[in-house]
PDB file of N, CA, C and O in Angstrom:
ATOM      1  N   UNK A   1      49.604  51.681 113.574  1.00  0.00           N
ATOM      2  CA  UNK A   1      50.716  51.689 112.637  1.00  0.00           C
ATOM      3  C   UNK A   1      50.502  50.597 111.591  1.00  0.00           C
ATOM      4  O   UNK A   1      50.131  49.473 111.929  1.00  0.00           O
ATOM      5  N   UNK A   2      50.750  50.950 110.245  1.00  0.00           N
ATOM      6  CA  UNK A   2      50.773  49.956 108.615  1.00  0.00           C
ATOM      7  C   UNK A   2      51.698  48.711 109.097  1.00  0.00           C
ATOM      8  O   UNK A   2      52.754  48.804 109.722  1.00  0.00           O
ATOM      9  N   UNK A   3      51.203  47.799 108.762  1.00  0.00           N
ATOM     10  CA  UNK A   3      52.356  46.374 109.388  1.00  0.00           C
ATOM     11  C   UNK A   3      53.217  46.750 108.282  1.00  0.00           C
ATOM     12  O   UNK A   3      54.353  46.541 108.707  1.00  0.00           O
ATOM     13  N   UNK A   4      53.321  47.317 106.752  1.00  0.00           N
ATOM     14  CA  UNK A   4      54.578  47.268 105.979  1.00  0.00           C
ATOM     15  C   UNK A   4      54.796  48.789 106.493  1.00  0.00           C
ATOM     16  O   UNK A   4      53.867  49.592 106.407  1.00  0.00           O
ATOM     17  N   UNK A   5      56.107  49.176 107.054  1.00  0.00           N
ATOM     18  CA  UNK A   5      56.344  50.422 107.117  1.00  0.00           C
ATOM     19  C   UNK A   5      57.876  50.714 106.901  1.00  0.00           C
ATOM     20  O   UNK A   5      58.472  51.765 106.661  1.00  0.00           O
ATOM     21  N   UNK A   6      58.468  48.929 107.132  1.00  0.00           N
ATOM     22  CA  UNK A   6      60.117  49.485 107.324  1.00  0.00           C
ATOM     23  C   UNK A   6      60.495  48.701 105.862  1.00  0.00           C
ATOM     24  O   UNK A   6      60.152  47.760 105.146  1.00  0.00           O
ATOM     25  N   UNK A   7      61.528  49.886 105.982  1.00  0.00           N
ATOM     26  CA  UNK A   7      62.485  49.173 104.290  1.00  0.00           C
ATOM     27  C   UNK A   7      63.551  48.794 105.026  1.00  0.00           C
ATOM     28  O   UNK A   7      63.952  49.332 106.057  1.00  0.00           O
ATOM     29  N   UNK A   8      64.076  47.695 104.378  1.00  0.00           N
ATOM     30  CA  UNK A   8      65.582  47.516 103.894  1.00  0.00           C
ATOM     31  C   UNK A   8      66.228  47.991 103.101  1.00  0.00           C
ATOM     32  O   UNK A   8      65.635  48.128 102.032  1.00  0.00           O
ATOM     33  N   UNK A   9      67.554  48.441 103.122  1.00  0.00           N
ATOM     34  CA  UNK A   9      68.602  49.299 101.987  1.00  0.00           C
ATOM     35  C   UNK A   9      70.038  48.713 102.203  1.00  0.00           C
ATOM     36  O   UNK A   9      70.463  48.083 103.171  1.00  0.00           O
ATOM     37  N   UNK A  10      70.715  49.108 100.976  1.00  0.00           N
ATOM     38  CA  UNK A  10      72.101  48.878 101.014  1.00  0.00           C
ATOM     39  C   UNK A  10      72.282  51.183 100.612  1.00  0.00           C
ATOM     40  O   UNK A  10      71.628  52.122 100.159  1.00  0.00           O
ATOM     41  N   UNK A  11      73.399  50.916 101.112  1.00  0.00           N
ATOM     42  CA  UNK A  11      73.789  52.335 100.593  1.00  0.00           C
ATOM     43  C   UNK A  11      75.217  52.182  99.817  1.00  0.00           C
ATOM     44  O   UNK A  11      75.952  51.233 100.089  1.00  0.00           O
ATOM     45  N   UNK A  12      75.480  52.889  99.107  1.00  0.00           N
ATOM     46  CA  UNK A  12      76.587  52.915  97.925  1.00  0.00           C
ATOM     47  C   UNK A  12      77.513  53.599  97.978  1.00  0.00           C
ATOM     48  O   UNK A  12      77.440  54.583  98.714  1.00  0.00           O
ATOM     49  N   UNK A  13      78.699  53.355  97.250  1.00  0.00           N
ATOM     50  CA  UNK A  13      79.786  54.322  97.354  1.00  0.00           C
ATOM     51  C   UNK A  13      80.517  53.658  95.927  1.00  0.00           C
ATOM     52  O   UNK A  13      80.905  52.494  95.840  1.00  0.00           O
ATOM     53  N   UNK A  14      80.591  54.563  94.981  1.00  0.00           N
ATOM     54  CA  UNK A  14      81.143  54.036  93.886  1.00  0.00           C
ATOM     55  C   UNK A  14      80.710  52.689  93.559  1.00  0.00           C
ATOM     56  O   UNK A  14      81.454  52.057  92.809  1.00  0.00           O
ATOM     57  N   UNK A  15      79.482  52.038  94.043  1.00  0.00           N
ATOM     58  CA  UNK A  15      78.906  50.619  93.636  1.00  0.00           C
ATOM     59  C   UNK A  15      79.481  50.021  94.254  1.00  0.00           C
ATOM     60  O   UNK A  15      79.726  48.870  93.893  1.00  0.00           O
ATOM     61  N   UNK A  16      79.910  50.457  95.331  1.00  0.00           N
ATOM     62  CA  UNK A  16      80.531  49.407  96.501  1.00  0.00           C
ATOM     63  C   UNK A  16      79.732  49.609  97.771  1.00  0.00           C
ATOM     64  O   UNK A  16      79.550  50.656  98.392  1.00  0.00           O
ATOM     65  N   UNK A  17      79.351  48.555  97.992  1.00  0.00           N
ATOM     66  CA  UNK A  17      78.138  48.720  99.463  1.00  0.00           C
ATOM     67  C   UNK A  17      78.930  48.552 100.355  1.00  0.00           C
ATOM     68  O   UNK A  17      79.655  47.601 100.647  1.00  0.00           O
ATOM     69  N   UNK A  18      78.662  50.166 101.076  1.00  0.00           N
ATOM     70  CA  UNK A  18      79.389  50.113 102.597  1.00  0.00           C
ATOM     71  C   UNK A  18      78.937  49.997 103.677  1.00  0.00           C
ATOM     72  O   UNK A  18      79.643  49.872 104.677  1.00  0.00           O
ATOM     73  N   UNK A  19      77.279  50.019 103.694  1.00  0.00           N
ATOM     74  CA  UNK A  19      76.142  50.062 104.952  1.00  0.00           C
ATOM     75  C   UNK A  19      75.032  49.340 104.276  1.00  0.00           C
ATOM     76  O   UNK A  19      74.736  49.482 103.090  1.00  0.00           O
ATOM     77  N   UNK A  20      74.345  48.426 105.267  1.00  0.00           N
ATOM     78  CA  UNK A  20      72.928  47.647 104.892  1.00  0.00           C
ATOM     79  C   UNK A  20      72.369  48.032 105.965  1.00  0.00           C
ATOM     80  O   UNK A  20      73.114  47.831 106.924  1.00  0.00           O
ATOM     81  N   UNK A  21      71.145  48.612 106.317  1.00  0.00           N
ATOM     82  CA  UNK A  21      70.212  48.259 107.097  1.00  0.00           C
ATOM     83  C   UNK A  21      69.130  48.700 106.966  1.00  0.00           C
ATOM     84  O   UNK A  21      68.827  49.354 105.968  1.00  0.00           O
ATOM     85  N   UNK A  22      68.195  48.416 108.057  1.00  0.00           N
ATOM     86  CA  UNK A  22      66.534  49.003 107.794  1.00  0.00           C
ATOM     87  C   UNK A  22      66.204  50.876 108.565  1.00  0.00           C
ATOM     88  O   UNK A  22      66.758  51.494 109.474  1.00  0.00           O
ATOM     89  N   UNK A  23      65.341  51.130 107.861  1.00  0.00           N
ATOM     90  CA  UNK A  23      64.572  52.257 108.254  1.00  0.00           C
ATOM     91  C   UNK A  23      63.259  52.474 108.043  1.00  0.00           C
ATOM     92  O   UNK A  23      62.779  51.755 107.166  1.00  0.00           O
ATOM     93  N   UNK A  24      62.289  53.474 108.729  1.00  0.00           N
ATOM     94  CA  UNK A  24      61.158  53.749 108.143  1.00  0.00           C
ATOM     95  C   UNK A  24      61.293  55.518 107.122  1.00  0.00           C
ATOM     96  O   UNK A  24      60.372  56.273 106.808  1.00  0.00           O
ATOM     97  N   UNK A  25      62.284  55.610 106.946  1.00  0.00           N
ATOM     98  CA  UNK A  25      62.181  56.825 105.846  1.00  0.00           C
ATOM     99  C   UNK A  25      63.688  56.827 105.329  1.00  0.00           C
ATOM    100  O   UNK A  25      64.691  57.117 105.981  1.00  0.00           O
ATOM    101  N   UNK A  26      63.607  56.462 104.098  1.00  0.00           N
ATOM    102  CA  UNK A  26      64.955  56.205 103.176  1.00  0.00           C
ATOM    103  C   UNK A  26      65.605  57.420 102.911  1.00  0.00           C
ATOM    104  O   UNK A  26      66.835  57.465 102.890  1.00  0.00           O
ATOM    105  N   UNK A  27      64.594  58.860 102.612  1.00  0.00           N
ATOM    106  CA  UNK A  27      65.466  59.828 102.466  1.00  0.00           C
ATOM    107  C   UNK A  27      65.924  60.441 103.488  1.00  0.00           C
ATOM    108  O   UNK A  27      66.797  61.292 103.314  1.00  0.00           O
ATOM    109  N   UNK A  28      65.374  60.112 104.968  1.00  0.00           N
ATOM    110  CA  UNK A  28      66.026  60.979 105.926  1.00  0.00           C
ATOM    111  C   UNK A  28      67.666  59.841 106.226  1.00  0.00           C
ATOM    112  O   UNK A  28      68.735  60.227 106.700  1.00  0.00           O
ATOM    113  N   UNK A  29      67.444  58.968 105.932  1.00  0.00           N
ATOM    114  CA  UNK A  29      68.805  58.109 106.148  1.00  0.00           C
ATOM    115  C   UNK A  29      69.451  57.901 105.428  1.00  0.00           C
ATOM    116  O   UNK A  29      70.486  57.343 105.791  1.00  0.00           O
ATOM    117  N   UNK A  30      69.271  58.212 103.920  1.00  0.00           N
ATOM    118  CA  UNK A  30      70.119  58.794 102.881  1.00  0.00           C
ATOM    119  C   UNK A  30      70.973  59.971 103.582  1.00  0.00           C
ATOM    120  O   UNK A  30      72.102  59.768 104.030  1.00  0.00           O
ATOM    121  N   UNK A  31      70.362  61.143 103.630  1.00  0.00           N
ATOM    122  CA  UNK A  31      70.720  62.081 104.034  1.00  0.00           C
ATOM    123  C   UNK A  31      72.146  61.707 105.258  1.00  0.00           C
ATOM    124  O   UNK A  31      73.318  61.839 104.907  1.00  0.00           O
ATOM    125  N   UNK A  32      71.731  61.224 106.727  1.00  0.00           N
ATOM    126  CA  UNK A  32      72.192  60.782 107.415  1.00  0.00           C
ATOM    127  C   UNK A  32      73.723  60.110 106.968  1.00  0.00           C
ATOM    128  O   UNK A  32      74.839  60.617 107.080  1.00  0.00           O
ATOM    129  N   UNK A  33      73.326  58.784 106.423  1.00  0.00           N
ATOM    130  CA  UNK A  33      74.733  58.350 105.779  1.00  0.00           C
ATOM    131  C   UNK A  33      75.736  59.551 104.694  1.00  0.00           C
ATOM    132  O   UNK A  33      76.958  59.671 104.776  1.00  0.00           O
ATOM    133  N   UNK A  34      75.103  60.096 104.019  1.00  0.00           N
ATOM    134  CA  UNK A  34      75.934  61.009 103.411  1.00  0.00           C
ATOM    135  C   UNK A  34      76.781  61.832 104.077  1.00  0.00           C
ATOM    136  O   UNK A  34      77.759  62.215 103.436  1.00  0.00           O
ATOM    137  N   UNK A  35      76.627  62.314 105.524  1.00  0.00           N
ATOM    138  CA  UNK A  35      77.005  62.792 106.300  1.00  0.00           C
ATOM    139  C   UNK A  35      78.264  62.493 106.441  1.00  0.00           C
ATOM    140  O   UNK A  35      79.006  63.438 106.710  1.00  0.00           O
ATOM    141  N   UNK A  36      79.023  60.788 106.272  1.00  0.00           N
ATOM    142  CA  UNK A  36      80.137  60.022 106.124  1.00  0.00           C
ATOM    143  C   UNK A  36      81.065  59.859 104.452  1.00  0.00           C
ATOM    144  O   UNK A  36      82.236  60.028 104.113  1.00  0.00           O
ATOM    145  N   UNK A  37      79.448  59.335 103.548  1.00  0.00           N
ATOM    146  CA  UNK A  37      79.822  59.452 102.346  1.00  0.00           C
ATOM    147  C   UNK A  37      78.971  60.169 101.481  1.00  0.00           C
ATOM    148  O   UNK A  37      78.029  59.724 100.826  1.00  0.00           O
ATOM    149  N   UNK A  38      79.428  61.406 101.550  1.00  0.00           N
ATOM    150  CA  UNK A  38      79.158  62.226 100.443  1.00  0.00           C
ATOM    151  C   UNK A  38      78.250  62.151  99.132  1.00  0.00           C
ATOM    152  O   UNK A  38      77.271  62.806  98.777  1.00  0.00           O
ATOM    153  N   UNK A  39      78.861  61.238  98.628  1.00  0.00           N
ATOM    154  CA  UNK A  39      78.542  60.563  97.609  1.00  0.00           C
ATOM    155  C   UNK A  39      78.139  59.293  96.933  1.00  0.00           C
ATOM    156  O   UNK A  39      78.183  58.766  95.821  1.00  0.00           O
ATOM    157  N   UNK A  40      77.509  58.939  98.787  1.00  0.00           N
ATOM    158  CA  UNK A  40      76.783  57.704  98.251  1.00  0.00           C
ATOM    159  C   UNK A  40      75.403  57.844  97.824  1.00  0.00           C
ATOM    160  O   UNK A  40      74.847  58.922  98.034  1.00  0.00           O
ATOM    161  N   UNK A  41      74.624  56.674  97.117  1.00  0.00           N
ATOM    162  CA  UNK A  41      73.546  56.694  97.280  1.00  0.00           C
ATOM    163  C   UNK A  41      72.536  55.599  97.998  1.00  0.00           C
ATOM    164  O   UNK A  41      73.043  54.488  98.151  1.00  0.00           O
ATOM    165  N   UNK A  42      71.244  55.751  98.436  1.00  0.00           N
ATOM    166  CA  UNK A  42      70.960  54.978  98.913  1.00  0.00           C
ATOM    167  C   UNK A  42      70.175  53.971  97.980  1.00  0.00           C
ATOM    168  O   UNK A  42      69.507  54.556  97.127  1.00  0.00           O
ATOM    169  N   UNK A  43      70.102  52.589  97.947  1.00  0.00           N
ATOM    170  CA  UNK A  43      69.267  51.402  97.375  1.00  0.00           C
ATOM    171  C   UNK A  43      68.247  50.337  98.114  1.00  0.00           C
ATOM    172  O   UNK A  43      68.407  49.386  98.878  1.00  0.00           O
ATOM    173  N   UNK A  44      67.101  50.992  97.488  1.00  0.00           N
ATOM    174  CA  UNK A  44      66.074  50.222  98.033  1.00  0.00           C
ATOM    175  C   UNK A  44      66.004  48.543  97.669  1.00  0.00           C
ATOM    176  O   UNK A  44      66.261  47.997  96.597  1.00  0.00           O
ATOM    177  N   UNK A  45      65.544  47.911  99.008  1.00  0.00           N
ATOM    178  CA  UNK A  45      66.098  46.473  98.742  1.00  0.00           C
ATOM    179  C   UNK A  45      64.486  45.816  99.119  1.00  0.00           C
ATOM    180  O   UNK A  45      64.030  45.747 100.260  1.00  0.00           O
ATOM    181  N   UNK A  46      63.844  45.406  97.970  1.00  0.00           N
ATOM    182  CA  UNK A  46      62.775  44.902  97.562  1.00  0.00           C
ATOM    183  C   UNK A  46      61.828  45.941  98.385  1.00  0.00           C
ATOM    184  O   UNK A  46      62.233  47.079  98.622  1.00  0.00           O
ATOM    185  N   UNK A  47      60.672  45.536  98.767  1.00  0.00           N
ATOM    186  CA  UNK A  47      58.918  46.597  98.953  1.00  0.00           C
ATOM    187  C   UNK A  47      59.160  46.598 100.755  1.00  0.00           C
ATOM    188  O   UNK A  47      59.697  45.960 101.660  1.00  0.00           O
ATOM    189  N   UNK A  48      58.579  47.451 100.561  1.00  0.00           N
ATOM    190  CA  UNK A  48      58.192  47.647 102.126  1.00  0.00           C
ATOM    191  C   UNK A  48      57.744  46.692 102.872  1.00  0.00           C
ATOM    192  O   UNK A  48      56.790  46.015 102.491  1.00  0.00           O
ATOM    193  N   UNK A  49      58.377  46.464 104.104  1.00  0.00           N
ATOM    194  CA  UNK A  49      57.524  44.918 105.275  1.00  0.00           C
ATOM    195  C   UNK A  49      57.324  45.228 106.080  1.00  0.00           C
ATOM    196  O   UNK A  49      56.896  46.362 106.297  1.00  0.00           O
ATOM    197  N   UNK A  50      57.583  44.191 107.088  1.00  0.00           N
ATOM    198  CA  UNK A  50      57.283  44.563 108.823  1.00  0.00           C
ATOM    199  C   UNK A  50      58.303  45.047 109.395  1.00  0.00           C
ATOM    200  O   UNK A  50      59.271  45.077 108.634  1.00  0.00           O
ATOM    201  N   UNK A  51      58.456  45.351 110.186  1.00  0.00           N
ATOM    202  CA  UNK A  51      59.326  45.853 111.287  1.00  0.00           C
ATOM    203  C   UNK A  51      60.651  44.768 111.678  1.00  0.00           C
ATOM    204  O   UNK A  51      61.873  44.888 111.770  1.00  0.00           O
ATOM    205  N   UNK A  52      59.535  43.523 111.863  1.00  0.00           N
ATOM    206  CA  UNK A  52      60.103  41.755 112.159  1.00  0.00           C
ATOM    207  C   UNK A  52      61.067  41.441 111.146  1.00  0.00           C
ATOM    208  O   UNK A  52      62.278  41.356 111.350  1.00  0.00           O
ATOM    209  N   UNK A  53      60.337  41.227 109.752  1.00  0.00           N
ATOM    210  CA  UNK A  53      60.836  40.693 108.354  1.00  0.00           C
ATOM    211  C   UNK A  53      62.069  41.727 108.324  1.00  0.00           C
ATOM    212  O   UNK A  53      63.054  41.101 107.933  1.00  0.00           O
ATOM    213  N   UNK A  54      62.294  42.661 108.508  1.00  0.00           N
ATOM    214  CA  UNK A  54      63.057  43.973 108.479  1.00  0.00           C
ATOM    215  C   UNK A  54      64.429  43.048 109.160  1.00  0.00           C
ATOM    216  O   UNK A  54      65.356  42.454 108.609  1.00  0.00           O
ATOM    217  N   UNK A  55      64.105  43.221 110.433  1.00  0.00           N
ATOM    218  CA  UNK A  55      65.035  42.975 111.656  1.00  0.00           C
ATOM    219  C   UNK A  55      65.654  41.525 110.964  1.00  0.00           C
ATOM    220  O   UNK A  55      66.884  41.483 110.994  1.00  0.00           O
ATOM    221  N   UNK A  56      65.070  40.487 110.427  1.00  0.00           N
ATOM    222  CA  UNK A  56      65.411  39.366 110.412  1.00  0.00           C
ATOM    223  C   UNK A  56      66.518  39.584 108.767  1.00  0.00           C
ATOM    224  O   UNK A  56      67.667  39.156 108.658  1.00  0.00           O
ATOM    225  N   UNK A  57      65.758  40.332 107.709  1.00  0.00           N
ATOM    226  CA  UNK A  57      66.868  40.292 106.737  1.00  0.00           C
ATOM    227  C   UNK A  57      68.380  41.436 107.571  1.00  0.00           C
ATOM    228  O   UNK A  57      69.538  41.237 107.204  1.00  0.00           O
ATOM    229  N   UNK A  58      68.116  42.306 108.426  1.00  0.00           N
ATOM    230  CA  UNK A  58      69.415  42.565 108.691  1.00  0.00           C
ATOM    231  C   UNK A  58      70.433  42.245 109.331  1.00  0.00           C
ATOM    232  O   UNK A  58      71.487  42.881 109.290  1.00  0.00           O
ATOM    233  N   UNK A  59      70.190  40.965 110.166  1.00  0.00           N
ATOM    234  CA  UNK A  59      70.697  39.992 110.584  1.00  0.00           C
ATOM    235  C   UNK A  59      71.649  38.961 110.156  1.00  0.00           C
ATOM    236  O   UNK A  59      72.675  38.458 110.615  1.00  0.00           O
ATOM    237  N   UNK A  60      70.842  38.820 108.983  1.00  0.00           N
ATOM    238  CA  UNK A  60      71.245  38.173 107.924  1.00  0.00           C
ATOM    239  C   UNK A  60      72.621  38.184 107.011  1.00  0.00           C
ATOM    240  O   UNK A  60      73.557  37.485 106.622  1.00  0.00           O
ATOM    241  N   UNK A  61      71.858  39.918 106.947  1.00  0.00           N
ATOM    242  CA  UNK A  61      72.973  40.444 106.245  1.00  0.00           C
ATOM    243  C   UNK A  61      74.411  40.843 107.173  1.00  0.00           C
ATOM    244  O   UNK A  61      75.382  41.310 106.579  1.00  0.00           O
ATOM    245  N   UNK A  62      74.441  40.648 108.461  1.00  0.00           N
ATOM    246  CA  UNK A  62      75.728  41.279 109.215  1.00  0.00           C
ATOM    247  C   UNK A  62      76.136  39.410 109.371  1.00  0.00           C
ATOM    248  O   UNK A  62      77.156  39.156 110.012  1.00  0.00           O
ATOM    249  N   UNK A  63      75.416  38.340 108.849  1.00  0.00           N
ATOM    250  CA  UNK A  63      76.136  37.184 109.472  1.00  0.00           C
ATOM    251  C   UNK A  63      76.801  36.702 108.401  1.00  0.00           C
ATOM    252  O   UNK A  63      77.765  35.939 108.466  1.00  0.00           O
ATOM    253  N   UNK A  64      76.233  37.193 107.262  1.00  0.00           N
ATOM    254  CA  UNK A  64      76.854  37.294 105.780  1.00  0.00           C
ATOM    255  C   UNK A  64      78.469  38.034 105.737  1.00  0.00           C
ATOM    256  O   UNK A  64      79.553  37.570 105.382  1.00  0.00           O
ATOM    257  N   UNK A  65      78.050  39.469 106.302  1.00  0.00           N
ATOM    258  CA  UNK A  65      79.585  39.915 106.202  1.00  0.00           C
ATOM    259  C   UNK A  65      80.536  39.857 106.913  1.00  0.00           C
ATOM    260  O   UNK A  65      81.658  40.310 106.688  1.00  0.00           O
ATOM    261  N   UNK A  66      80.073  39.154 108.060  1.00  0.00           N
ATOM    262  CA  UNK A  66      80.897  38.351 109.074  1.00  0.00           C
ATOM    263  C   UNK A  66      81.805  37.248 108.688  1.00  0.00           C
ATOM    264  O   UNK A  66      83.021  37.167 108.860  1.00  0.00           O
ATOM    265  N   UNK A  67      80.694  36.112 107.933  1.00  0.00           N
ATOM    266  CA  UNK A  67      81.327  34.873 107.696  1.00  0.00           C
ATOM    267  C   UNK A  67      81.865  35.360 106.745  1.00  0.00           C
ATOM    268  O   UNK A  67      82.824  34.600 106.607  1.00  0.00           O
ATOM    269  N   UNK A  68      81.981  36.479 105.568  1.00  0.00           N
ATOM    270  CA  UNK A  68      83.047  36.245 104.211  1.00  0.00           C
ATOM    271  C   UNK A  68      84.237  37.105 104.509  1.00  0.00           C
ATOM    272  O   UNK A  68      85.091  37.387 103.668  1.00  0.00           O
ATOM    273  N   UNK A  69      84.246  37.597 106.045  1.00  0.00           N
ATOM    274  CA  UNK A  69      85.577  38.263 106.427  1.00  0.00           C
ATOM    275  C   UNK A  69      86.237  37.285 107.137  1.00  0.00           C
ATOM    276  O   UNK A  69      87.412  37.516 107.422  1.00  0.00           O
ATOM    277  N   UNK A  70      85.752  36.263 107.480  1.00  0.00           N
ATOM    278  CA  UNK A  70      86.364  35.328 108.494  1.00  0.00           C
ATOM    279  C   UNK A  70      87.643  34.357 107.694  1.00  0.00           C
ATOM    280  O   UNK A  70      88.279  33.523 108.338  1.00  0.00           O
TER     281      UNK A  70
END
């Protein structure tokens, strides 16, 4: 397996991000989330990495929307 294989994404809804996380295929999880919102889209969040680098920005990002709901 390519050590860069997984993306990070935010997905959209009227330019309001309602889901962040990683995958290895953006359009099958586009698809997937639409399933909820219709009419979101999905946004690629910088180049392809590791699996690791992946796991660690989405972490990130749930301790982010943790602490600004707190």
């Amino acid at each position: 397996m390519a050590a860069e294989t997984t993306y990070r994404y935010r997905f959209r809804v009227d330019g309001r991000v309602v889901h962040c996380g990683i995958t290895t295929d953006l359009a099958r999880r586009e698809q997937e989330h639409r399933r909820r919102w219709p009419t979101g889209r999905i946004e690629q969040v910088g180049q392809a990495t590791t699996r690791e680098e992946a796991w660690r920005w989405e972490r990130q990002q749930a301790e982010q929307r943790y602490n600004s709901a707190s």
